[in-house]
C-alpha positions in Angstrom: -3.8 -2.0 -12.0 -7.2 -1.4 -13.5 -5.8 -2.5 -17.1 -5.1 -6.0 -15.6 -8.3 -6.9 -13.9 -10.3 -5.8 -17.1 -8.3 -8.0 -18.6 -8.6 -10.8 -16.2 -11.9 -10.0 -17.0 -12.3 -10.5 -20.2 -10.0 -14.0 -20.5 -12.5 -15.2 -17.6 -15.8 -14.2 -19.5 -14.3 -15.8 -22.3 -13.7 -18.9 -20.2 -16.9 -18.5 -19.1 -18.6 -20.0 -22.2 -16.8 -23.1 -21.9 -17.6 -23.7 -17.7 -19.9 -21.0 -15.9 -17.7 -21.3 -13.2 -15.2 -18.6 -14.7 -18.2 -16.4 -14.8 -18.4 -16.4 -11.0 -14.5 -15.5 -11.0 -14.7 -12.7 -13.4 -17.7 -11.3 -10.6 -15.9 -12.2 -7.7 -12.4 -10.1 -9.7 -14.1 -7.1 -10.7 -16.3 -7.1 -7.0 -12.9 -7.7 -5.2 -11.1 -4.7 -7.5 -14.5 -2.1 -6.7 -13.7 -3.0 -3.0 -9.9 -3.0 -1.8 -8.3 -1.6 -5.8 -10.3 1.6 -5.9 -9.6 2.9 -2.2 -5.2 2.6 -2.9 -5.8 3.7 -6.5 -7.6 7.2 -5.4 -4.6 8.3 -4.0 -1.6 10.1 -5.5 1.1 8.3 -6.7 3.5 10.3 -5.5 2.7 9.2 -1.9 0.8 12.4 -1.2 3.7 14.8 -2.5 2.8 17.4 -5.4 3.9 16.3 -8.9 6.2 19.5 -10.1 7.2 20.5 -7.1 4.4 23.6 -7.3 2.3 24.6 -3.9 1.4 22.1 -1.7 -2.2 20.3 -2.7 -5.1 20.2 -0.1 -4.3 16.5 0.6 -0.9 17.2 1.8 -1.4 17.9 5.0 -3.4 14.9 5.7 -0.7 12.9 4.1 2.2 14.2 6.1 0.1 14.0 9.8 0.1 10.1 8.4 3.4 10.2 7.7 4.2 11.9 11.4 2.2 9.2 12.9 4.3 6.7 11.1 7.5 8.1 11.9 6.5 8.7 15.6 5.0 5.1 16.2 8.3 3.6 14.0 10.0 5.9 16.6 8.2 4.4 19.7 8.7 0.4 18.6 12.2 1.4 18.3 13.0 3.0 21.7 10.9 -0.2 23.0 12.8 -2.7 21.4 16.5 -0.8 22.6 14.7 -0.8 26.2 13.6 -4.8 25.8 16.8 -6.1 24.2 19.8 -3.9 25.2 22.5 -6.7 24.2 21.0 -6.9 20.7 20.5 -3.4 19.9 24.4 -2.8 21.3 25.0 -5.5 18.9 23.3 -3.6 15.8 25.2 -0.3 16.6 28.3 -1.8 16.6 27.8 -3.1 13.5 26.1 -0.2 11.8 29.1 1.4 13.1 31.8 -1.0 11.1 
């Protein structure tokens, strides 16, 4: 991710000397990248798991309370939607069934 807005970057600076406007865009790119790219990029790829399958990092448990709340929300929208629409859901089992 960080290889392609350096260089969006760089084609916009070189834009730049053409219209100053591109300038403003290569700002507004790299100030956009510091502020939402850098918060999903500290994470682990692996989605919290540890790479080689070693002990269990110090981020784990955080990662799999998030993953619990996930599951038990997911869990809760579920039971609500069976409860709301009992004709549809029937529907759906029957043909998860098949």
């Amino acid at each position: 991710m960080g290889t392609i807005v350096i260089t969006a970057t760089v084609v916009l600076v070189v834009l730049g000397f053409g219209n100053h406007v591109w300038w403003l865009a290569a700002v507004a790119v790299l100030l956009l990248h510091l502020q939402y790219g850098r918060s999903s990029s500290a994470s682990s790829p692996g989605g919290g798991a540890p790479a080689g399958g070693g002990a269990p990092s110090a981020g784990t448990p955080a990662s799999y309370k998030a993953y619990r709340d996930r599951r038990d929300r997911q869990a809760r929208w579920e039971r609500r939607y069976r409860r709301e629409r009992p004709l549809e859901s029937r529907r759906q089992e029957r043909e998860k069934s098949k």
